[in-house]
DRENPA-3360 file (N, C-alpha, C; in nm, 2 decimals, always signed):
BEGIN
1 = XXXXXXXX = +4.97/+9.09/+8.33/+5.01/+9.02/+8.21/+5.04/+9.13/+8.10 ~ +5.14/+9.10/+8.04/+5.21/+9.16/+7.89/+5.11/+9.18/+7.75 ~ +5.07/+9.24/+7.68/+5.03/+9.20/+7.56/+5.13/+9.27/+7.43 ~ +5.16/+9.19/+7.37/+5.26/+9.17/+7.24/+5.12/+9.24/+7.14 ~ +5.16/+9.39/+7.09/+5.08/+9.43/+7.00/+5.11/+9.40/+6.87 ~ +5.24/+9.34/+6.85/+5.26/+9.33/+6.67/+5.35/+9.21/+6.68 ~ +5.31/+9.09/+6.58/+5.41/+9.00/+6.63/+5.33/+8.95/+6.43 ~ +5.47/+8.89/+6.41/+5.46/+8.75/+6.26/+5.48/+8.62/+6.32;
9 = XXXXXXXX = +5.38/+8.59/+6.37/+5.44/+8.45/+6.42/+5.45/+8.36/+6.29 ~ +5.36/+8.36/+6.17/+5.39/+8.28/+6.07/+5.48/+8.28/+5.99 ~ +5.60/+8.41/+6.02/+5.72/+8.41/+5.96/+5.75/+8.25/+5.91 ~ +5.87/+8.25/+5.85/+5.91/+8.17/+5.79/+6.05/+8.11/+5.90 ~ +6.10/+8.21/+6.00/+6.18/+8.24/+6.10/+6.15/+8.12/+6.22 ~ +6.01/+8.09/+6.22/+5.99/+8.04/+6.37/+5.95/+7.89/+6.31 ~ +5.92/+7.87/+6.14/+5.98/+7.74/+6.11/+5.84/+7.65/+6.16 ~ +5.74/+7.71/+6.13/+5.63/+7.64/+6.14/+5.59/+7.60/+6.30;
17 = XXXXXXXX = +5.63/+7.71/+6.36/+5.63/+7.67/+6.52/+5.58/+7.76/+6.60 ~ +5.50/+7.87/+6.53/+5.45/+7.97/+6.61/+5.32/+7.96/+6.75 ~ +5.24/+7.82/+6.72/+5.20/+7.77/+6.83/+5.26/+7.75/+6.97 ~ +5.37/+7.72/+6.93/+5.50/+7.64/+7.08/+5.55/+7.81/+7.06 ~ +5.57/+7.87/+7.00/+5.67/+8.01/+7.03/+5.57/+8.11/+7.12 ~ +5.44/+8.10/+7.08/+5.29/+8.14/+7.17/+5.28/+8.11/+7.28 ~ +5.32/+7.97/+7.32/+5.30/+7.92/+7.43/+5.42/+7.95/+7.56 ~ +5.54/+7.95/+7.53/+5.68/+7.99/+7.59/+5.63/+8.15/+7.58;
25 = XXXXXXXX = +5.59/+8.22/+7.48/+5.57/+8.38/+7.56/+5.45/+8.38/+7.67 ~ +5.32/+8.30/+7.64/+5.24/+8.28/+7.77/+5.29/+8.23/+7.90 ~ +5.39/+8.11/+7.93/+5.50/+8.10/+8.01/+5.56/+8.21/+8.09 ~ +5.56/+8.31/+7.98/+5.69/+8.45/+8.04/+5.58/+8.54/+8.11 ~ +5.43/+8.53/+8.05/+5.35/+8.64/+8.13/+5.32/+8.71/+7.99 ~ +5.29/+8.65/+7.87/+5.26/+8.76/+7.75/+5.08/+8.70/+7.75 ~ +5.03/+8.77/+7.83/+4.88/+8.73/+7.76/+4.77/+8.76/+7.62 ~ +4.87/+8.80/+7.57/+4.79/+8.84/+7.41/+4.92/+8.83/+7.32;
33 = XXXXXXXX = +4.88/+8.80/+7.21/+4.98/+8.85/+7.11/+4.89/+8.86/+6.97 ~ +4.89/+8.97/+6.93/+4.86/+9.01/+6.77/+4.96/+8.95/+6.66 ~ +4.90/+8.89/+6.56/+4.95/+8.87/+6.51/+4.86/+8.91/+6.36 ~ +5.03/+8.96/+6.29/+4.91/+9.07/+6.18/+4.96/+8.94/+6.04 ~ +4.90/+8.98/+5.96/+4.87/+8.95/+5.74/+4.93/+9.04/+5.76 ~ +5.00/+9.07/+5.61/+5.12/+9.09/+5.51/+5.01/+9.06/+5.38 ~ +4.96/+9.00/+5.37/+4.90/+8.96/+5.23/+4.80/+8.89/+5.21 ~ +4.76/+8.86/+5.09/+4.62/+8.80/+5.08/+4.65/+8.66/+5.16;
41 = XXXXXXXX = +4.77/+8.60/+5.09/+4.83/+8.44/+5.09/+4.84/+8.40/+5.24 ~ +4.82/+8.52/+5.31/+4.80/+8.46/+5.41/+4.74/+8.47/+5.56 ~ +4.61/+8.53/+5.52/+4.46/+8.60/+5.55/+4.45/+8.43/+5.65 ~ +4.44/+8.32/+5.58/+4.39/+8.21/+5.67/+4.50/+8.17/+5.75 ~ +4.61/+8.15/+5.71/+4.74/+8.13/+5.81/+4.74/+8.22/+5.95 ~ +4.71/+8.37/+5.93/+4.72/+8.40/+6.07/+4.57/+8.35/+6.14 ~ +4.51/+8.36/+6.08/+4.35/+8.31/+6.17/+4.31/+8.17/+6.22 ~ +4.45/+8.10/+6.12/+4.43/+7.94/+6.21/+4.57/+7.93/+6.31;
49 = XXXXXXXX = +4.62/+8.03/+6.32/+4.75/+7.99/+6.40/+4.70/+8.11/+6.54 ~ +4.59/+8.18/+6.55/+4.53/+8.28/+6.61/+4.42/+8.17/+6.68 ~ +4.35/+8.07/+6.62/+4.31/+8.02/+6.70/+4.36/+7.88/+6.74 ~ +4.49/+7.87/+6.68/+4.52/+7.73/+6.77/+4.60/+7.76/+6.91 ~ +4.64/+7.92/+6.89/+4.76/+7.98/+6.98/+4.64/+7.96/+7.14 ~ +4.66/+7.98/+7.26/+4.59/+8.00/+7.36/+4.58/+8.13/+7.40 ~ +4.69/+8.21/+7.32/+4.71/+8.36/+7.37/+4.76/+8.47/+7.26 ~ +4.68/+8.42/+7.14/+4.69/+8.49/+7.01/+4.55/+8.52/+6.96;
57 = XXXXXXXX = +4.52/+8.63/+6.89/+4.44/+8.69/+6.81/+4.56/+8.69/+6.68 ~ +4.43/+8.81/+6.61/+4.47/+8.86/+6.44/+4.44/+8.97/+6.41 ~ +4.50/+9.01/+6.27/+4.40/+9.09/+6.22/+4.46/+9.09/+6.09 ~ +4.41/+9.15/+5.99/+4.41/+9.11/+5.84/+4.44/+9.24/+5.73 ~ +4.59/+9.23/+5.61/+4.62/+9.38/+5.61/+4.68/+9.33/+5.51 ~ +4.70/+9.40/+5.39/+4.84/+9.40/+5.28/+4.91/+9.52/+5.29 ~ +5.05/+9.48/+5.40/+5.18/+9.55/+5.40/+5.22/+9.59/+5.30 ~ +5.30/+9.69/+5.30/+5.28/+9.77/+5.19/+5.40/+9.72/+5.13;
65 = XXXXXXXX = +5.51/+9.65/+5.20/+5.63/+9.60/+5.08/+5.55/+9.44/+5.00 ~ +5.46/+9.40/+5.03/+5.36/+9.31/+4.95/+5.25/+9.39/+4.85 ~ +5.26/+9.50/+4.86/+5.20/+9.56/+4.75/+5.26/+9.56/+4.61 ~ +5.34/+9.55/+4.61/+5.44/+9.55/+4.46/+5.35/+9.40/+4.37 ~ +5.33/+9.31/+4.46/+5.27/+9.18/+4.37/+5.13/+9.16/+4.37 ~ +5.07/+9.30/+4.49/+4.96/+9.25/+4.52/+4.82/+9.27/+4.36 ~ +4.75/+9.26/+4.36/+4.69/+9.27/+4.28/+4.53/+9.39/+4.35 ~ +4.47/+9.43/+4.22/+4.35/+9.52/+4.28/+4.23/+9.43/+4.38;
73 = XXXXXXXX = +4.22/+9.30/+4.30/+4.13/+9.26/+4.31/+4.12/+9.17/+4.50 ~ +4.28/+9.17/+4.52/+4.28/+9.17/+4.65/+4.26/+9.26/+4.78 ~ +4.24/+9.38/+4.72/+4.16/+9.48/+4.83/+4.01/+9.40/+4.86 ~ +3.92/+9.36/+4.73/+3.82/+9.32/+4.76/+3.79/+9.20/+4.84 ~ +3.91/+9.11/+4.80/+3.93/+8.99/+4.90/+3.88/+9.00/+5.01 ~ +4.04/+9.11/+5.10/+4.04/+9.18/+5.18/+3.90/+9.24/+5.24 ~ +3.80/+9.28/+5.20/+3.67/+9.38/+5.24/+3.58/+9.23/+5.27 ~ +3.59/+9.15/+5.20/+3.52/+9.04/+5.23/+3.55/+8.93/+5.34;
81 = XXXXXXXX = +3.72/+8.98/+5.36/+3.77/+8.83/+5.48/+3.73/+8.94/+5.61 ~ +3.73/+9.07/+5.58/+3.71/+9.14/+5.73/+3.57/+9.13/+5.77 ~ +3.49/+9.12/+5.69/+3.36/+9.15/+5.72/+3.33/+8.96/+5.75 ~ +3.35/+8.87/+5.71/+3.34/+8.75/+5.72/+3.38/+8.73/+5.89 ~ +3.51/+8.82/+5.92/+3.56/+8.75/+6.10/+3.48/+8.83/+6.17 ~ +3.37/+8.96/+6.15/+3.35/+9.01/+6.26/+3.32/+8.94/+6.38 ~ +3.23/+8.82/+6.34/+3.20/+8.78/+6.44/+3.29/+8.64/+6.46 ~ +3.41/+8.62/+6.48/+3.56/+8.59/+6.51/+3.62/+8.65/+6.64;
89 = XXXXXXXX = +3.60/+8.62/+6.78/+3.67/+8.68/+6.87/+3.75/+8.71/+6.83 ~ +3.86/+8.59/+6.76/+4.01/+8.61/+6.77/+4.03/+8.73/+6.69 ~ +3.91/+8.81/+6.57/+3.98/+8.86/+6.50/+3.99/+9.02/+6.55 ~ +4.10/+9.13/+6.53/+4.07/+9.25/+6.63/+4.13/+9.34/+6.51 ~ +4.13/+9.38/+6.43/+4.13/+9.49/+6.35/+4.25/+9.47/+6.22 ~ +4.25/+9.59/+6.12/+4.25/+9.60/+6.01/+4.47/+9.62/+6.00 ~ +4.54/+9.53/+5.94/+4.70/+9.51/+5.96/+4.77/+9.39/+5.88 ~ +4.87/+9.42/+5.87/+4.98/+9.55/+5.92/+4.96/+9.64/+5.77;
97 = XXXXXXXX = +4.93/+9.78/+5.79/+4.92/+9.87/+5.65/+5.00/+9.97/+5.68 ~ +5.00/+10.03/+5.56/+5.05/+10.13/+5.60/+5.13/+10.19/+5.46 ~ +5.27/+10.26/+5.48/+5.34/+10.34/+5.35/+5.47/+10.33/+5.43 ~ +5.56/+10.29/+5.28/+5.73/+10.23/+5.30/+5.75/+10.32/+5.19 ~ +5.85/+10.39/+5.25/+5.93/+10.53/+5.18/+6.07/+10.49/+5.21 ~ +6.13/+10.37/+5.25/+6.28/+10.38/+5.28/+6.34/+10.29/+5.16 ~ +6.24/+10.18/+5.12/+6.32/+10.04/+5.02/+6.33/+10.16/+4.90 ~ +6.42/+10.15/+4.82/+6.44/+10.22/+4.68/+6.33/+10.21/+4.58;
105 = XXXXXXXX = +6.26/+10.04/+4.57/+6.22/+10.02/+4.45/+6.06/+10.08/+4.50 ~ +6.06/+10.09/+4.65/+5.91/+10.13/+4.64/+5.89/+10.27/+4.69 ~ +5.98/+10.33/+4.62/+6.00/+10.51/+4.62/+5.98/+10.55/+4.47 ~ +5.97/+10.42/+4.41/+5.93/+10.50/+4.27/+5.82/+10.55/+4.23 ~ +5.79/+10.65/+4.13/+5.63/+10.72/+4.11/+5.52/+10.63/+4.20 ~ +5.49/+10.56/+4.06/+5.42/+10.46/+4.06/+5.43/+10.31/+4.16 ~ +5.50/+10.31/+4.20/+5.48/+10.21/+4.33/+5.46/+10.29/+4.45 ~ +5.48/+10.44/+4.47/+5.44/+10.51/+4.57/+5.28/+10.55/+4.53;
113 = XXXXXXXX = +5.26/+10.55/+4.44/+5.09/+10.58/+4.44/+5.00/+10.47/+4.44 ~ +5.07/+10.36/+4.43/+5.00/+10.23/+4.44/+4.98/+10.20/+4.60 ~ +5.09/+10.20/+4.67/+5.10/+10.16/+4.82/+5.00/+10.30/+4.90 ~ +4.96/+10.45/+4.82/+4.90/+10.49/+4.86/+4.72/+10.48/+4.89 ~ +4.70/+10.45/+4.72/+4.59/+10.39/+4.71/+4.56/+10.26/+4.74 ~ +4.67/+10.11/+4.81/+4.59/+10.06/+4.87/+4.60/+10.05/+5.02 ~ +4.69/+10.20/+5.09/+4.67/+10.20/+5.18/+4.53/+10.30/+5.22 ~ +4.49/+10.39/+5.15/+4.38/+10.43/+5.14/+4.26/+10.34/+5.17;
121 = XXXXXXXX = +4.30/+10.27/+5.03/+4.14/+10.16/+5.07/+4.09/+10.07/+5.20 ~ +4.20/+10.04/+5.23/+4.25/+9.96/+5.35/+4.19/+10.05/+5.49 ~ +4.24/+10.19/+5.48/+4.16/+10.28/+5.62/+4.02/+10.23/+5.56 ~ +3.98/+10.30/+5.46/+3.83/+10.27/+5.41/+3.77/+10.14/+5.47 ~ +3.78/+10.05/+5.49/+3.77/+9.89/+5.53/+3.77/+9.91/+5.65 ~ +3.89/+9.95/+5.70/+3.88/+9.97/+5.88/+3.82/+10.08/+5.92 ~ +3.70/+10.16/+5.84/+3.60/+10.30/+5.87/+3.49/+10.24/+5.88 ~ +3.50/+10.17/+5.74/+3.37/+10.09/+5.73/+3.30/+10.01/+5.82;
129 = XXXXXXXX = +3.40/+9.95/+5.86/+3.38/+9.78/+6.00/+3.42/+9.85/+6.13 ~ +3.41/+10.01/+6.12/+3.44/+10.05/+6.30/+3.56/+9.92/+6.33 ~ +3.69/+9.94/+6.29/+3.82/+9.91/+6.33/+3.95/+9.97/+6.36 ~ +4.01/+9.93/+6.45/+4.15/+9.99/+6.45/+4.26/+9.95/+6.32 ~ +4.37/+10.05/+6.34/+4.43/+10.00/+6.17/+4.58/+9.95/+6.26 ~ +4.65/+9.88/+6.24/+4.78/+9.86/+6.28/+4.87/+9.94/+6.18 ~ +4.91/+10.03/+6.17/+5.00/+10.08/+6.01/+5.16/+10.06/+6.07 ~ +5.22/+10.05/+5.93/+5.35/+10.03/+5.90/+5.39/+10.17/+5.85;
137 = XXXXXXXX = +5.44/+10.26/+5.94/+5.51/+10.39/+5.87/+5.66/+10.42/+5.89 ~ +5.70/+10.39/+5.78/+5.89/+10.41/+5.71/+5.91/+10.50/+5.64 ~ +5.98/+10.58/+5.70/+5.97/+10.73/+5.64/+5.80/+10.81/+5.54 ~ +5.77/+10.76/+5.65/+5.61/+10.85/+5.56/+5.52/+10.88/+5.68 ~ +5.57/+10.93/+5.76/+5.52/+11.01/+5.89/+5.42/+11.09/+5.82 ~ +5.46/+11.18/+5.76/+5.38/+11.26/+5.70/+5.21/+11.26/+5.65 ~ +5.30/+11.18/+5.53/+5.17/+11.08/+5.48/+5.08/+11.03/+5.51 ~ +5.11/+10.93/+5.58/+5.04/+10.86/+5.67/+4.97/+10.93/+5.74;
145 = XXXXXXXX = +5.00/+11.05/+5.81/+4.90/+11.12/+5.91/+4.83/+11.17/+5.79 ~ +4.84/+11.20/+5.66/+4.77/+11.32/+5.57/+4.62/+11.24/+5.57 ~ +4.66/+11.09/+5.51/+4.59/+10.99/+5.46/+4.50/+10.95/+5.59 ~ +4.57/+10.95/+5.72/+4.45/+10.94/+5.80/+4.32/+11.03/+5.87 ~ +4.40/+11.15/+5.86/+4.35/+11.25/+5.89/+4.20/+11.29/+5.77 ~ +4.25/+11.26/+5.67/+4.11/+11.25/+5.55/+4.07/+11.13/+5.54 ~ +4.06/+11.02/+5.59/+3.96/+10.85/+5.58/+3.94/+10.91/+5.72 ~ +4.03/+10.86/+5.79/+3.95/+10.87/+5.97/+3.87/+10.76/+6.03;
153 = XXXXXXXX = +3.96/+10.67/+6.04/+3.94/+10.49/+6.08/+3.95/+10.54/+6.25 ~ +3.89/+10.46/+6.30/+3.85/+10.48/+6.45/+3.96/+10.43/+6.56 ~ +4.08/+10.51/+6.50/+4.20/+10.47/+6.62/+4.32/+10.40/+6.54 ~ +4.37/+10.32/+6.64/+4.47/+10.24/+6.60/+4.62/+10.27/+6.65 ~ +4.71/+10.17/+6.63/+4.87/+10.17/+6.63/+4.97/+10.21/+6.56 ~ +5.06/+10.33/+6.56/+5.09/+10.34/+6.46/+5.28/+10.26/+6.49 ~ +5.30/+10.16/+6.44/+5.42/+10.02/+6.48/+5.54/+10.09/+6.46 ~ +5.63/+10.05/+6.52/+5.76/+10.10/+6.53/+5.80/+10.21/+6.52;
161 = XXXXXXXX = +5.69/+10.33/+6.63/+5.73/+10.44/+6.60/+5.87/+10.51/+6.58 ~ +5.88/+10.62/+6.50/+6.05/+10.69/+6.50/+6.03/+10.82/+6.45 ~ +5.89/+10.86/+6.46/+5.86/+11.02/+6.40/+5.91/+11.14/+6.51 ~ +5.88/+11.23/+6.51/+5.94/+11.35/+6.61/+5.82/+11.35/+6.68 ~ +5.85/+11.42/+6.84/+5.73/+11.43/+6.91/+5.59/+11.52/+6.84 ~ +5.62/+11.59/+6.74/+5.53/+11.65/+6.73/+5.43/+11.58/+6.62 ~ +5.51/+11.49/+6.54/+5.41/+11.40/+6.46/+5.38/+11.30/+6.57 ~ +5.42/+11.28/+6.69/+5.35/+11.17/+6.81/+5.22/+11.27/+6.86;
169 = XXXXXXXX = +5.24/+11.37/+6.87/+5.10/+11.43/+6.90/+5.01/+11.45/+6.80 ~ +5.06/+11.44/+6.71/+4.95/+11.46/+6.58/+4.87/+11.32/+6.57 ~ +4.93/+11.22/+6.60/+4.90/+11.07/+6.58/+4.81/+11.06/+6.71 ~ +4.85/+11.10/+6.82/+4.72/+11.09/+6.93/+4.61/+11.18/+6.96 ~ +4.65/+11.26/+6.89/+4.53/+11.39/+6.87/+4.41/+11.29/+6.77 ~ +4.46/+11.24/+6.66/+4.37/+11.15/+6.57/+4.33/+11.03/+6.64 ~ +4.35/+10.97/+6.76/+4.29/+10.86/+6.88/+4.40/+10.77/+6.84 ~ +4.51/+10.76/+6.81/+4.60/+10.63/+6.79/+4.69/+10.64/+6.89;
177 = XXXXXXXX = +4.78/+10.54/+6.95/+4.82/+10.49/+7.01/+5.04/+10.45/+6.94 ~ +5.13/+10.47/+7.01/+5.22/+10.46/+6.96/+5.33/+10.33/+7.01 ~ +5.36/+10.24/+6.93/+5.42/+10.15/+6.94/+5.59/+10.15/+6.95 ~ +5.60/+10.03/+7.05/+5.77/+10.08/+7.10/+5.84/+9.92/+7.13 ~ +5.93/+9.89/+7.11/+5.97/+9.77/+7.09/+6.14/+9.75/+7.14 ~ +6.17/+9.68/+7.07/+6.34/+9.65/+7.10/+6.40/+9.76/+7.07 ~ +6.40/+9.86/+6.96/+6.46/+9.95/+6.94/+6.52/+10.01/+7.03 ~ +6.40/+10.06/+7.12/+6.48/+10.16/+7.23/+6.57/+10.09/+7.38;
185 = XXXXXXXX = +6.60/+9.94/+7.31/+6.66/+9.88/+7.43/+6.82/+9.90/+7.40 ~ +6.83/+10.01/+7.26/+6.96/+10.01/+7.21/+7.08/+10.16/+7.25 ~ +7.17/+10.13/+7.33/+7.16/+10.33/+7.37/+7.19/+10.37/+7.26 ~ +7.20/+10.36/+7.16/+7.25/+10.43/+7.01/+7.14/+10.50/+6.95 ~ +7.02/+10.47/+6.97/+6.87/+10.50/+6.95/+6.85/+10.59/+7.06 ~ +6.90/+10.72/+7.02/+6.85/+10.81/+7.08/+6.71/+10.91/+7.11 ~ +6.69/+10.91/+6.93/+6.51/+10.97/+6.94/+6.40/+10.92/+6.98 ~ +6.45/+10.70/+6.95/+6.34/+10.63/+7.02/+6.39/+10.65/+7.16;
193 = XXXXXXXX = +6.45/+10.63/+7.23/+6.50/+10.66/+7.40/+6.43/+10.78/+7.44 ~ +6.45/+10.92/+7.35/+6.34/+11.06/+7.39/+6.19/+11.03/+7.38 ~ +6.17/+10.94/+7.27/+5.98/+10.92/+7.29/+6.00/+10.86/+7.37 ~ +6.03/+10.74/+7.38/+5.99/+10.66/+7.55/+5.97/+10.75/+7.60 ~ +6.07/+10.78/+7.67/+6.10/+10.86/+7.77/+5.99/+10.98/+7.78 ~ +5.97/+11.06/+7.70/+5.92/+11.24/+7.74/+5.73/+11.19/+7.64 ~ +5.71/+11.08/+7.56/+5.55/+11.08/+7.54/+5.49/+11.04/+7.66 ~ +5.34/+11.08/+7.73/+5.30/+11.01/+7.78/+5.26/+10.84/+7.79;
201 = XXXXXXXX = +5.29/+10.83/+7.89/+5.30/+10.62/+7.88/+5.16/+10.62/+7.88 ~ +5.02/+10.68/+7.90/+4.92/+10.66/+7.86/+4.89/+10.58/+7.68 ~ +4.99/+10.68/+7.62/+4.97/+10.68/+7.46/+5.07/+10.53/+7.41 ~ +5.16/+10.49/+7.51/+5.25/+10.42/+7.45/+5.22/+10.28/+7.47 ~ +5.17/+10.17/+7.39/+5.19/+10.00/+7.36/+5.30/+9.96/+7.36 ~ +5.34/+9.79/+7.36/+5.42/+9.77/+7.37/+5.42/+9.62/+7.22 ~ +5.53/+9.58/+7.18/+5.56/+9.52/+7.08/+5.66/+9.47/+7.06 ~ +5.66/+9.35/+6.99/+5.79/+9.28/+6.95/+5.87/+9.30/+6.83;
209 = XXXXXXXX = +5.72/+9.28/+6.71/+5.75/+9.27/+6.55/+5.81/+9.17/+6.51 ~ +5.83/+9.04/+6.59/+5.88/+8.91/+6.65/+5.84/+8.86/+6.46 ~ +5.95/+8.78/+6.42/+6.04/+8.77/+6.43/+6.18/+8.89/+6.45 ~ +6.11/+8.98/+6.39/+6.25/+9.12/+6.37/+6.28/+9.19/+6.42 ~ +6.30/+9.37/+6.47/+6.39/+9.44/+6.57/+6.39/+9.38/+6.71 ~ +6.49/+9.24/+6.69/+6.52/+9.23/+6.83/+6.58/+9.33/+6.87 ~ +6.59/+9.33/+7.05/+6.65/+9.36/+7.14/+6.79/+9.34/+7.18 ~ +6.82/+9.49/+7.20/+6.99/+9.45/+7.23/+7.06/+9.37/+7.30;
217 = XXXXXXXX = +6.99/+9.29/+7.37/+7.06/+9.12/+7.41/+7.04/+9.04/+7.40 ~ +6.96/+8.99/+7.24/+6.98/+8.92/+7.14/+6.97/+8.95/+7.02 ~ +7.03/+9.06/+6.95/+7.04/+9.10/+6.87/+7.20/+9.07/+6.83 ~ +7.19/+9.05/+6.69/+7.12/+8.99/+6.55/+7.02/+8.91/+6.56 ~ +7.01/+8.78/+6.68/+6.92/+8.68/+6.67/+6.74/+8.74/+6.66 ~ +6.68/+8.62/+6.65/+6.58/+8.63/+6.59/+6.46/+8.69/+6.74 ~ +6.41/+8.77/+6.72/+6.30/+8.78/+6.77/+6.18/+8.75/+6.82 ~ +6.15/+8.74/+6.93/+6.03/+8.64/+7.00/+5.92/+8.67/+7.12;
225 = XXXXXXXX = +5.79/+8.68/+7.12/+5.68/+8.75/+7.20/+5.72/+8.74/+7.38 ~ +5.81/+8.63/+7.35/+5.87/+8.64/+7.54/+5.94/+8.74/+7.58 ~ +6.05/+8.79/+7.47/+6.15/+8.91/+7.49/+6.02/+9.02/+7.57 ~ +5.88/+9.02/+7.52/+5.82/+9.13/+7.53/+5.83/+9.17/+7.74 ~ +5.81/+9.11/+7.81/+5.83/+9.15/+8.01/+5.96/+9.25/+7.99 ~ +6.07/+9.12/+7.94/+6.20/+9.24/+7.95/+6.20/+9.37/+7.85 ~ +6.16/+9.39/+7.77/+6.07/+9.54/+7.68/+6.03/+9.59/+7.77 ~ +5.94/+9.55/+7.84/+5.86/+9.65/+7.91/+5.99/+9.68/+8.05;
233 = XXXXXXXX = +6.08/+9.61/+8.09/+6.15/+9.68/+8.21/+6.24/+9.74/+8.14 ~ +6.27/+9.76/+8.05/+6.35/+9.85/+7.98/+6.28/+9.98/+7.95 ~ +6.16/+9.97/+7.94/+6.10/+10.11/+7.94/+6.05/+10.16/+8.08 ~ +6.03/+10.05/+8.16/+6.05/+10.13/+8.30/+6.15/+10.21/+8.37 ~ +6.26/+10.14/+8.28/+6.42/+10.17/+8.35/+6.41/+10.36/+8.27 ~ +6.43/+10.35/+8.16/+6.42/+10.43/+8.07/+6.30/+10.54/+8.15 ~ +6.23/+10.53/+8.19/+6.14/+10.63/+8.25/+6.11/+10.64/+8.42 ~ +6.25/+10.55/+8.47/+6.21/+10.58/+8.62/+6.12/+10.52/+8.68;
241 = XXXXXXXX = +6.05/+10.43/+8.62/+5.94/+10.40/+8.74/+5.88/+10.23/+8.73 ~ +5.80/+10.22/+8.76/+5.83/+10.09/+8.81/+5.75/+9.95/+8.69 ~ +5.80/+9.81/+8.70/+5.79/+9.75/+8.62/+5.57/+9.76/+8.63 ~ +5.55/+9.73/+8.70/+5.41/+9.67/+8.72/+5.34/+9.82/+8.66 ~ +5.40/+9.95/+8.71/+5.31/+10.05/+8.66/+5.30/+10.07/+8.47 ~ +5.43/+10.04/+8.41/+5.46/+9.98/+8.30/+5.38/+9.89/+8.18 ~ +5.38/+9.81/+8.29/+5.27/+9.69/+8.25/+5.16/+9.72/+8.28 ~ +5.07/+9.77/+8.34/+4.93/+9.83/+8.38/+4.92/+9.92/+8.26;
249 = XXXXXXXX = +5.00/+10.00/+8.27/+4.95/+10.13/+8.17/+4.98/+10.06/+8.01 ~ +5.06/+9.96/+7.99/+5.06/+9.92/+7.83/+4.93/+9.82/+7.85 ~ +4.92/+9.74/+7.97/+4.76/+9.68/+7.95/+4.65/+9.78/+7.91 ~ +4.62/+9.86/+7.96/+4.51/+9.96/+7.90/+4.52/+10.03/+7.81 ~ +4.69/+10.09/+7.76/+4.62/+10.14/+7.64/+4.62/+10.04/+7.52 ~ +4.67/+9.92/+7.56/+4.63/+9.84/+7.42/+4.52/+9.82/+7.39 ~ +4.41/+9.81/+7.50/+4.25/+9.80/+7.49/+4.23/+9.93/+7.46 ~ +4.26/+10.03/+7.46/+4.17/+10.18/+7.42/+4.23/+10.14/+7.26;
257 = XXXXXXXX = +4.37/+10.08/+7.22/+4.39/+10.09/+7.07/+4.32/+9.98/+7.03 ~ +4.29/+9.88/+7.04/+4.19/+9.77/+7.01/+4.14/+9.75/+7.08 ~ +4.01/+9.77/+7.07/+3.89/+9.75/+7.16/+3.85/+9.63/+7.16 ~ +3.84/+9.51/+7.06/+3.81/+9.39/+7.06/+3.91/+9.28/+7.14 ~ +4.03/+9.33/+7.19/+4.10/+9.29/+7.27/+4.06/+9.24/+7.40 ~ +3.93/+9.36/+7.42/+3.89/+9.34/+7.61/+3.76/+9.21/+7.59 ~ +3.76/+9.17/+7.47/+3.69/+8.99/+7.50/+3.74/+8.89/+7.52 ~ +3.91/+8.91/+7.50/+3.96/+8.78/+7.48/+4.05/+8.79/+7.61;
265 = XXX = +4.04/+8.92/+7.70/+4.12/+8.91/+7.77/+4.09/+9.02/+7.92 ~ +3.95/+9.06/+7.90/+3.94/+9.12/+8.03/+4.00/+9.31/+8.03 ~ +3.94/+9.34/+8.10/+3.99/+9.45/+8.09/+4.10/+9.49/+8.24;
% end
């Protein structure tokens, strides 16, 4: 079975349907899907559509292009809803966080020191509660490793990777795990096609980001946790070898990147 490490099923996209869109990816062989927060507003939305799904978890995060409205006092929200699910099967770690260097308005001073310091606090949260972090890194490769490298949260995904191999080793040197999706189903995507391809498939998850980078045979359309089987034979194809070994090795290392995964789903 498949597991979908990064998915919005409460987008606005799937139109209040993310239950039935859960159930058609379990249909295809997706046995898990994560589904991450974006923001405070909607900390309860993923954890009641996490437990109404048959084949969804959560985990709870202010994305960093929701930082511009977010307020301070929602970090502490945050410290309180994480510590509130530990004992929440469905709930499996600290997301989507991270640092956005590509949008214009959040390259300015001060909205880049903001998205720093609450991506800061946020590892702090996921150090604290022994959690993995799901991060969002857009153009802040860098960064991102500086800031993890000094908190030092116990693992994690780093989503849609696009850094150079040598920031993918820096990222697994620190215990994280690197996320790979529709992108590289595109031949125009050449440096995602070289990580596929030349990182160890030990290190590499697999992901939708469902509703968004679909896959090149439904792309522009909207994105969905079923696409994820045909992901994964696209990265088999891409690396020569075979669909099931693919799937084996993204089943385990999603459990080495979230560890609370192997209750809801066996190891």
């Amino acid at each position: 079975m498949w597991i979908d490490t990064h998915c919005h099923l409460d987008a606005r996209e799937f139109d209040g349907g993310g239950v039935a869109v859960a159930r058609v990816a379990q249909a295809a062989g997706v046995s898990m899907i994560v589904v991450v927060a974006v923001e405070r507003g909607n900390f309860d939305t993923v954890a009641s559509l996490a437990h109404a799904a048959p084949n969804a978890c959560y985990a709870l995060g202010i994305h960093p292009i929701c930082v511009p409205q977010a307020r301070d006092e929602d970090l502490a929200v945050l410290r309180g809803a994480v510590e509130a699910a530990l004992d929440d099967p469905r709930f499996v770690g600290v997301g989507e966080i991270g640092l956005d260097f590509f949008i214009p308005m959040l390259c300015e001073p001060a909205m880049r020191d903001k998205q720093e310091r609450f991506f800061r606090e946020q590892l702090r949260i996921a150090r604290d509660f022994g959690l993995p972090v799901l991060t969002h890194v857009r153009r802040s490769q860098d960064q991102v490793l500086k800031h993890l490298r000094q908190i030092r949260p116990p693992g994690g995904i780093a989503h849609a990777f696009n850094g150079s191999f040598q920031q993918a080793h820096n990222y697994i040197d620190l215990g994280f795990h690197l996320g790979f999706g529709g992108a590289m189903t595109f031949t125009r995507a050449l440096q995602i096609r070289r990580l596929a391809t030349g990182l160890p498939l030990e290190a590499i998850v697999l992901e939708t980001d469902s509703p968004d980078i679909a896959p090149a045979w439904i792309h522009p359309g909207r994105n969905s946790p079923d696409q994820l089987p045909r992901i994964g034979a696209a990265l088999a194809a891409l690396r020569g070898v075979s669909e099931d070994e693919v799937r084996l090795a993204a089943h385990r290392a999603s459990l080495a990147a979230i560890p609370r995964l192997s209750r809801l789903i066996g190891a």
